[in-house]
GUMARGU-645840 format. One record per residue (C-alpha): residue in one letter; z, x, y; residue number from 1. Coordinates in Angstrom, 3 decimals, always signed. Layout:
BEGIN
A;Z;X;Y;NUM $
...
END
This chain:
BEGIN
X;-43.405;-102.287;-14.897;1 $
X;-39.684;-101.404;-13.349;2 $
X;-37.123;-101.822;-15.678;3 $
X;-33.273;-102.367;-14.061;4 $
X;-31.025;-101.260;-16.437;5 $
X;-27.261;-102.811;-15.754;6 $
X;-24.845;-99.776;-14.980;7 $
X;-22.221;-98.971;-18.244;8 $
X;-18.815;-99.244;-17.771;9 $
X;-18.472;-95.429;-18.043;10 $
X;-20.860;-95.464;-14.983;11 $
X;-18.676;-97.296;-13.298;12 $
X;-15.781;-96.162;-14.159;13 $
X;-17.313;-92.301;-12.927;14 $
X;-17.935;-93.870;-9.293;15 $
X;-14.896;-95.937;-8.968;16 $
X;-12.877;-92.258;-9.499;17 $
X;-15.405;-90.011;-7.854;18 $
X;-14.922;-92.495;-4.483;19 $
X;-11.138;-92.528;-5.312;20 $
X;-11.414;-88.567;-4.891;21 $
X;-13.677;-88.962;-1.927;22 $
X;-11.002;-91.106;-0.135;23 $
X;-7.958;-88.442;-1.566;24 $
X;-9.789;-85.870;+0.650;25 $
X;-10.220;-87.520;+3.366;26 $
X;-6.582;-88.529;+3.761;27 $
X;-5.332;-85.194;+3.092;28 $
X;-7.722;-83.446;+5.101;29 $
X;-6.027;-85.545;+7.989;30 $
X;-2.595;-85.573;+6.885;31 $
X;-2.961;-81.649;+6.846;32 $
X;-4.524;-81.928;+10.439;33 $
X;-1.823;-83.898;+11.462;34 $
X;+1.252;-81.634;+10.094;35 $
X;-0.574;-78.590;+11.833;36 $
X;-0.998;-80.432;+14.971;37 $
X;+2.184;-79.211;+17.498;38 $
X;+4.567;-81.991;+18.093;39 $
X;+3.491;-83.281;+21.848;40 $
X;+5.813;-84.184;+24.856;41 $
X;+5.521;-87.904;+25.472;42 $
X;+3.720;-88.974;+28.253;43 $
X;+5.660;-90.798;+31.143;44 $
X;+8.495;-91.156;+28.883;45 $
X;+12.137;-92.019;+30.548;46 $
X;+14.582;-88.941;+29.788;47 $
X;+17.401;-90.713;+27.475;48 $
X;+21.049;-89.417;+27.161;49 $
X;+22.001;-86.779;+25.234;50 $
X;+21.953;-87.341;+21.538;51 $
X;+25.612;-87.358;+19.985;52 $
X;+25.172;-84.669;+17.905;53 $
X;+26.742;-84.776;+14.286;54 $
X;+29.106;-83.020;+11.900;55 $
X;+32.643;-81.773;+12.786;56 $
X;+31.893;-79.156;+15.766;57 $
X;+32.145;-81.570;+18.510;58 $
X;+35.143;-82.673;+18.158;59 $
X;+37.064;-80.094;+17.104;60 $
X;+35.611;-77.605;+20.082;61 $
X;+35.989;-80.784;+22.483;62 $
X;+39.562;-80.547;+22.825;63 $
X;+40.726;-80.039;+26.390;64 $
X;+37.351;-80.017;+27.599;65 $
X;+36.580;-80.976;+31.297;66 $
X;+33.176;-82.915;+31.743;67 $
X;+30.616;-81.084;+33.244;68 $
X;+28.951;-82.594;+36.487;69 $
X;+25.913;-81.330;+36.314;70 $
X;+23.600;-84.900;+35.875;71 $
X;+20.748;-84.587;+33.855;72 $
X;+18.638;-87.071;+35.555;73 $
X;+19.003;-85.350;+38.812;74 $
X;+15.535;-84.285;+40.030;75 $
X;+14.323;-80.984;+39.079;76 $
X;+13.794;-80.080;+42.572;77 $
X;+17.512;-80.429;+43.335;78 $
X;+18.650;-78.535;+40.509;79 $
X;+16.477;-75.858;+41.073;80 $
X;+17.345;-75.952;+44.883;81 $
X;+21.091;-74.804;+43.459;82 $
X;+19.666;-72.490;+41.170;83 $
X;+18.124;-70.141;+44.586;84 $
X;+20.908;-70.735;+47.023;85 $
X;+21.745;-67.244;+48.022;86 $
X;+25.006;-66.023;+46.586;87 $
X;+27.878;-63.903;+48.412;88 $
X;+28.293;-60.304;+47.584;89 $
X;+31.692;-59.714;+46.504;90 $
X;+33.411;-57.486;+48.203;91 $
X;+34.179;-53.410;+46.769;92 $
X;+37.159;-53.320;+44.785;93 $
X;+39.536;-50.796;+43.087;94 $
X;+39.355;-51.697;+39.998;95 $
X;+35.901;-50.890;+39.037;96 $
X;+34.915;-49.231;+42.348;97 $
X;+35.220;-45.596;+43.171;98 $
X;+36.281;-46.069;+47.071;99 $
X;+36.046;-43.439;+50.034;100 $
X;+37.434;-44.228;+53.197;101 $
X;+35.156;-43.616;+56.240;102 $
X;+37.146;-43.144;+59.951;103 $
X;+35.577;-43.562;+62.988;104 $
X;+37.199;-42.122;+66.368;105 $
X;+35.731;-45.813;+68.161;106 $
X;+33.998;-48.965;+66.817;107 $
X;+30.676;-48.638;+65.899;108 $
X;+28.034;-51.558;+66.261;109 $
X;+26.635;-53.250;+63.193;110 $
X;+23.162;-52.222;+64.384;111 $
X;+24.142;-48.536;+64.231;112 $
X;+26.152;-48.964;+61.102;113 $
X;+22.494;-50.837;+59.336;114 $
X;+20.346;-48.084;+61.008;115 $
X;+22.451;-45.173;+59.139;116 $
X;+22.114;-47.569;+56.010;117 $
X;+20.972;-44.780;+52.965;118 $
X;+17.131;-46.080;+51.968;119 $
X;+18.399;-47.687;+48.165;120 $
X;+21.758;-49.191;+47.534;121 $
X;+22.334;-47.362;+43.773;122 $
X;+23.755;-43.882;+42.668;123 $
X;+22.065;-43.575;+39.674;124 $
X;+21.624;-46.769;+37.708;125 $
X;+25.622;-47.684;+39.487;126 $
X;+25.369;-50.224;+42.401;127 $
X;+26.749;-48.411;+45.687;128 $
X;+27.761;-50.505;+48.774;129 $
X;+28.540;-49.921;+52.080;130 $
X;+31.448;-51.930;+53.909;131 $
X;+33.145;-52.514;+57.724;132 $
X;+36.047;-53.350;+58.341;133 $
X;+35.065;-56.227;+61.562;134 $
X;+36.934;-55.327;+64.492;135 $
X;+37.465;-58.887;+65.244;136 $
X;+38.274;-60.658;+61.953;137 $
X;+39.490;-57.524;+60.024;138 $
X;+37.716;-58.434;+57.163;139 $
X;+35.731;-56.149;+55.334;140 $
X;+32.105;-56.903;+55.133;141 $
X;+28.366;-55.810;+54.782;142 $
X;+27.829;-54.897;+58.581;143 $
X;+25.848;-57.674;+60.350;144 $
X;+23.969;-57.031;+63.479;145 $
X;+26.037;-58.105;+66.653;146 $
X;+29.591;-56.830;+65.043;147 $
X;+31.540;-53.950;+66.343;148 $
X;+33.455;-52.398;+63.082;149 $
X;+36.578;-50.013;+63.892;150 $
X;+36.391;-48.357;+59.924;151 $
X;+34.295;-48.119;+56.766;152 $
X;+34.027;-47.614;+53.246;153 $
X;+31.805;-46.665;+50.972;154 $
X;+31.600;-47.310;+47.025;155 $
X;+30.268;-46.772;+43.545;156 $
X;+30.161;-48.809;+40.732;157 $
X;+32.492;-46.938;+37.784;158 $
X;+30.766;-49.046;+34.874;159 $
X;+28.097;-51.455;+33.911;160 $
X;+26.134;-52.051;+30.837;161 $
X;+24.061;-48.843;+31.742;162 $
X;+27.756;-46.732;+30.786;163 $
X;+30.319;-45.133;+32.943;164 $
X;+29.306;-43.565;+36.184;165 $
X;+28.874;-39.796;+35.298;166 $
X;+28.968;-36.891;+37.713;167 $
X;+25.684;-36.674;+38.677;168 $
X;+25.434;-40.590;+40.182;169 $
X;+29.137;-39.334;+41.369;170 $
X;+27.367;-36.410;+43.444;171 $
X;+24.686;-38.728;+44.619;172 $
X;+27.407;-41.004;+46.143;173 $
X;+28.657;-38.308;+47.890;174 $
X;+25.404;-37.445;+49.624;175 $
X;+25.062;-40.843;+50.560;176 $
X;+28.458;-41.802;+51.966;177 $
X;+28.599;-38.347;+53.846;178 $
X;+24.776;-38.869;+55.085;179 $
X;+25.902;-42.329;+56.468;180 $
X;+29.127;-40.753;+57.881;181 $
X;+27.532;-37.738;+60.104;182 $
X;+25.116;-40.495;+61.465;183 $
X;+27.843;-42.420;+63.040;184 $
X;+30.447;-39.245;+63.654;185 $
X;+32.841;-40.600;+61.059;186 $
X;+34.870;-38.488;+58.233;187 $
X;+34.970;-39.761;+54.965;188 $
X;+37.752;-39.268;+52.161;189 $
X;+36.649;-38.478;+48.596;190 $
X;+38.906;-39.255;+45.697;191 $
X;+38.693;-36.479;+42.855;192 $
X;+35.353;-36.553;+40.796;193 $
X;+36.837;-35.755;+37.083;194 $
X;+39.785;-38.118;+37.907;195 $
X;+37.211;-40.897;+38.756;196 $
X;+35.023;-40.237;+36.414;197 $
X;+37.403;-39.834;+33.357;198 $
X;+38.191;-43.551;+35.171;199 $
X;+34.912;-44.818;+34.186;200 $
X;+34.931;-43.688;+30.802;201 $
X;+38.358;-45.627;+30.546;202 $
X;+36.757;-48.743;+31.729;203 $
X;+33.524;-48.505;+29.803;204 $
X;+34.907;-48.208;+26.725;205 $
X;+37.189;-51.380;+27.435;206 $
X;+33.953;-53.297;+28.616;207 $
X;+31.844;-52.125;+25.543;208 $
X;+34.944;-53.364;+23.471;209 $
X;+34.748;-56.769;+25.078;210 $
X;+31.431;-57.715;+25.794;211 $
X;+29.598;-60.412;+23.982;212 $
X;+26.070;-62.104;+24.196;213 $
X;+25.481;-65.028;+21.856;214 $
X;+22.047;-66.111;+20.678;215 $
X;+20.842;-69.352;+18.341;216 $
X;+18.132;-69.687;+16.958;217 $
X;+16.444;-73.038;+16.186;218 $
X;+13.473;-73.133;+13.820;219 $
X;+11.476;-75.859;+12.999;220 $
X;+11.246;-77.500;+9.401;221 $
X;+7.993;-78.727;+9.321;222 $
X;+5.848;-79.278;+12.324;223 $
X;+5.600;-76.832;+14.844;224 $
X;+6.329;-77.757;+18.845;225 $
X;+3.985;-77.994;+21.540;226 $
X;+5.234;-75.863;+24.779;227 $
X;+5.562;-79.228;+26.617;228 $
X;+7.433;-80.898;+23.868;229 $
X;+10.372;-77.992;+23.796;230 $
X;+10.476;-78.590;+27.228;231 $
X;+10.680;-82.058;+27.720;232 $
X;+13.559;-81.792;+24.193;233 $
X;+15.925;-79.271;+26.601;234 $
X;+14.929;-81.353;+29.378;235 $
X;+17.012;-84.095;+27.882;236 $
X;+19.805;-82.032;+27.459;237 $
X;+19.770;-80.651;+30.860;238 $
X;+17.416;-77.648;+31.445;239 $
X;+15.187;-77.146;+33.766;240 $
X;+12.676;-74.473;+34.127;241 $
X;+13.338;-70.431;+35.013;242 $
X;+11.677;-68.188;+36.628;243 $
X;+9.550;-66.631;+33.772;244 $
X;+6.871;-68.952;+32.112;245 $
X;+9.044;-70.011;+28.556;246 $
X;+12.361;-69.707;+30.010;247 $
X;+14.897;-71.962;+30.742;248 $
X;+18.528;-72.250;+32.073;249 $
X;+21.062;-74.952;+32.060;250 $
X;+22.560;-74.555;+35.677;251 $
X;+26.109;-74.143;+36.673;252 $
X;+28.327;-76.790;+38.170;253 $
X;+28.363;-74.740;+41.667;254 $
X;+25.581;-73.233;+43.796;255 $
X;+25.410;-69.532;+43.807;256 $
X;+26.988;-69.213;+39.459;257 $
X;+25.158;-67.946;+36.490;258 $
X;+23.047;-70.366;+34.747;259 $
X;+25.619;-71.532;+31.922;260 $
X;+22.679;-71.246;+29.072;261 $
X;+19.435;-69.644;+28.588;262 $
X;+16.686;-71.324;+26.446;263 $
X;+13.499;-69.033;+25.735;264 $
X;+10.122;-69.534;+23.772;265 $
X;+7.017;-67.497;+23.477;266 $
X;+5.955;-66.330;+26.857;267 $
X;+2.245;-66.282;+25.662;268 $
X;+2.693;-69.519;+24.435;269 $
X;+3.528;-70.910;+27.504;270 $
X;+1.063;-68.958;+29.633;271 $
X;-1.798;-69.894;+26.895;272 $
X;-4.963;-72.097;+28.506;273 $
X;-4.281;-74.604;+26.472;274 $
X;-0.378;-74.233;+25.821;275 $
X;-0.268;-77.837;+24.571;276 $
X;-2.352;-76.796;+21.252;277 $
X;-0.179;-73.919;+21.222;278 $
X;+1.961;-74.275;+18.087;279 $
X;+5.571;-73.090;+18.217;280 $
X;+8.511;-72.287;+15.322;281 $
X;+11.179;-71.404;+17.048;282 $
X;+12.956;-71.060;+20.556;283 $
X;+16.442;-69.353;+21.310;284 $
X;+19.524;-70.742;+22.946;285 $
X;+21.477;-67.586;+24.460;286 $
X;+25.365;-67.180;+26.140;287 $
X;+25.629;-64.113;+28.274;288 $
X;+29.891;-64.565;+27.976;289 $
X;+31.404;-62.570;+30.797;290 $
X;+28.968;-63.902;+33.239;291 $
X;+30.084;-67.588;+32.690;292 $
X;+33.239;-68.901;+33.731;293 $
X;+35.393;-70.007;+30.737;294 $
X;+36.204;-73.379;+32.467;295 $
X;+32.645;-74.599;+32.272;296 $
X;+33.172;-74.545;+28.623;297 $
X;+29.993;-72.905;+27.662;298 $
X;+30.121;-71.886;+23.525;299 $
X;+30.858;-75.843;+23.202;300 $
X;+28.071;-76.919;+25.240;301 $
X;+25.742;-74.115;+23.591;302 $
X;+26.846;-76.203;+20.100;303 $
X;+26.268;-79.733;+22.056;304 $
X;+22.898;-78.666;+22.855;305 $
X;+21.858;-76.581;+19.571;306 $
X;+23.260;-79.540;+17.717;307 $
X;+21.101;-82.134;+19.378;308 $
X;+18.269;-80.124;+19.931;309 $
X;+18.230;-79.637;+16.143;310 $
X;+18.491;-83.200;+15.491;311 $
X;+16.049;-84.354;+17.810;312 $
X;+13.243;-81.536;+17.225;313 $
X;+13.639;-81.545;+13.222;314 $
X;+15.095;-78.268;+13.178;315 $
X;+17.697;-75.877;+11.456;316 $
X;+20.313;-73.514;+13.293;317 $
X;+19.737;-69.665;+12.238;318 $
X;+21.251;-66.644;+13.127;319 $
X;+19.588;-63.534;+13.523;320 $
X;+19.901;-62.797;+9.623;321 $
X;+17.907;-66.292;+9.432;322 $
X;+21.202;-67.798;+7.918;323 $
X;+21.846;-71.525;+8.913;324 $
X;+24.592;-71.725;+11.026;325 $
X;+27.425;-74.351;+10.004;326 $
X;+30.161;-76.060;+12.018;327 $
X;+32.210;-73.698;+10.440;328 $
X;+31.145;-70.669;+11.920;329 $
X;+30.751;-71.912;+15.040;330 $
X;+34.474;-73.007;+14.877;331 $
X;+35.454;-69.183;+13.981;332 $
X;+32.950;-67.897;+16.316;333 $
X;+34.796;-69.834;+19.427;334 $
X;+38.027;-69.408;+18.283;335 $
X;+37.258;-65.147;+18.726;336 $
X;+36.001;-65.690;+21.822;337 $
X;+39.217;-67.698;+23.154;338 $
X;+40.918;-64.039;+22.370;339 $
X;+38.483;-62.395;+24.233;340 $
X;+38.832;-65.078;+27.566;341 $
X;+42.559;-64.197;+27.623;342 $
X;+41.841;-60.247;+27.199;343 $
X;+39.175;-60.413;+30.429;344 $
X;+42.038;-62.421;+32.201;345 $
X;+44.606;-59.718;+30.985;346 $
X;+42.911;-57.340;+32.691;347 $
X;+42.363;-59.347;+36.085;348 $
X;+38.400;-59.416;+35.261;349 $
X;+38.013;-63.452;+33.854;350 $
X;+34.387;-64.201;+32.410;351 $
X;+32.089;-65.515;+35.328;352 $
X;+34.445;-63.724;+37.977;353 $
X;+33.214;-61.985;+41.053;354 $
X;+34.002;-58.392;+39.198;355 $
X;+33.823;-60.058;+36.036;356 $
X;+30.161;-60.510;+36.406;357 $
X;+29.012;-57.123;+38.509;358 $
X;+30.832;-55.367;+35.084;359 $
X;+29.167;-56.690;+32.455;360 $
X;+25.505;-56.541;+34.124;361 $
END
């Protein structure tokens, strides 16, 4: 005979808490899956305006500041159509050129002058140029085929972020320009080599002195990012994708400029088979200064976008100490770098300038 025996309340009280415990797990068991799960980019979602980022930074670095017209809604294509359109060499100049004159008893044809062209265009690690002066325009230029030139010069970088050109790249520019000048008959003019290259010292040391590259770094609080959710983030503030899988640029109002910002993230991230379960901390928002010109504002739109990035992404703004970075100190930061605009301009090389730019690269 079977016997059912009614369950005690301490019976029942044991279940009711071990199915309690049973349901604890479960939830936190997907709450954990959850929080490790990378933030995703939303599908088909419509790119929104800028968020107005908070604090006291944006108005206070705002003052005077002309609107950029770069539209973030434009289509990728057409932004990255401005990104490749092919920029013009600036010409050789005095200032951070070592220049020899070239003479030429008649003109010579921009198909002879290319032929005679020396194999690589560097002395060294210095950039080294060839130029004719067009017998029709008088304009110096890299010789074209189907243009007569009635001179030429030849020149040498003094300085770049490689150092000052020394006197072994000074001998190899020599060998060049004078291998280039018995090929078309001409006679070439050397300047001194110590007084040239005491002249690149000079000029190092000054661009050493005055060169700046900014970085932020944004971390994330809690939950990681997904490669296609950074992207779709800096998206809405205006990037679009570079070259290199995990880097981005914000373009430059005009064709043929320096992107004004660079945004990077793991490369192996972004190149992973499944980057989208790819879990990311942090990305970097870099300023290369002297290669972007101080009208397109660039520190304050670096502090737009790290500002609203931050908000948007649930991060913080580090340095590269891992110290948060307040409005403060990006007040102080800008204010130095308003000395250093003026000093560039002082010395007829402005950030983002023609010679500006081939300087500090």
């Amino acid at each position: 005979m079977i016997y059912n025996y009614p369950m005690s309340t301490l019976q029942i009280s044991l279940a009711i808490v071990g199915g309690l415990v049973l349901a604890g797990v479960v939830a936190h068991s997907a709450w954990s899956a959850r929080k490790n799960t990378p933030r995703q980019a939303e599908p088909d979602s419509v790119t929104p305006s800028p968020t107005e980022p908070g604090g006291d930074i944006r108005p206070q670095l705002e003052a005077g500041r002309q609107e950029p017209g770069f539209d973030p809604e434009a289509s990728l294509d057409a932004a990255l159509t401005a990104l490749t359109v092919p920029e013009k060499k600036p010409g050789l100049d005095a200032l951070i050129d070592v220049i020899a004159p070239i003479l030429v008893d008649s003109p010579v044809s921009g198909d002879a002058a290319l032929a005679a062209m020396p194999g690589s265009r560097r002395a060294g690690s210095k950039p080294f140029a060839i130029e004719g002066l067009n017998a029709l325009s008088s304009i110096w230029e890299t010789p074209v085929p189907g243009q007569r030139y009635s001179a030429f010069q030849a020149g040498v970088q003094l300085a770049n972020r490689t150092g000052a050109l020394n006197q072994i790249e000074f001998s190899e520019f020599v060998v060049k320009a004078q291998a280039f000048a018995d090929a078309l008959d001409g006679q070439p003019e050397f300047p001194d080599m110590l007084e040239e290259v005491a002249r690149a010292r000079e000029l190092d040391q000054f661009a050493s002195a005055h060169d700046a590259q900014l970085g932020f770094t944004l971390r994330a609080k809690n939950t990681a990012w997904s490669p296609g959710y950074v992207q779709q983030s800096a998206a809405k503030q205006g990037f679009v994708a570079g070259s290199i899988p995990g880097r981005m640029v914000l373009p430059a109002d005009g064709a043929g400029h320096a992107p004004i910002l660079g945004l990077a993230f793991d490369t192996q991230a972004a190149m992973a088979e499944d980057p989208e379960q790819t879990a990311l901390r942090e990305l970097t928002l870099s300023l290369d200064v002297p290669q972007v010109a101080r009208g397109e504002q660039p520190f304050v739109r670096m502090c737009e976008a790290a500002i609203a990035l931050a908000a948007n992404m649930e991060g913080i703004i580090i340095d590269d100490q891992g110290q948060t970075i307040s409005p403060e100190a990006m007040e102080a930061i800008h204010a130095d770098l308003e000395q250093l605009y003026n000093t560039l301009e002082e010395r007829d090389m402005p950030a983002g300038s023609a010679l500006g730019r081939r300087l500090f690269s």
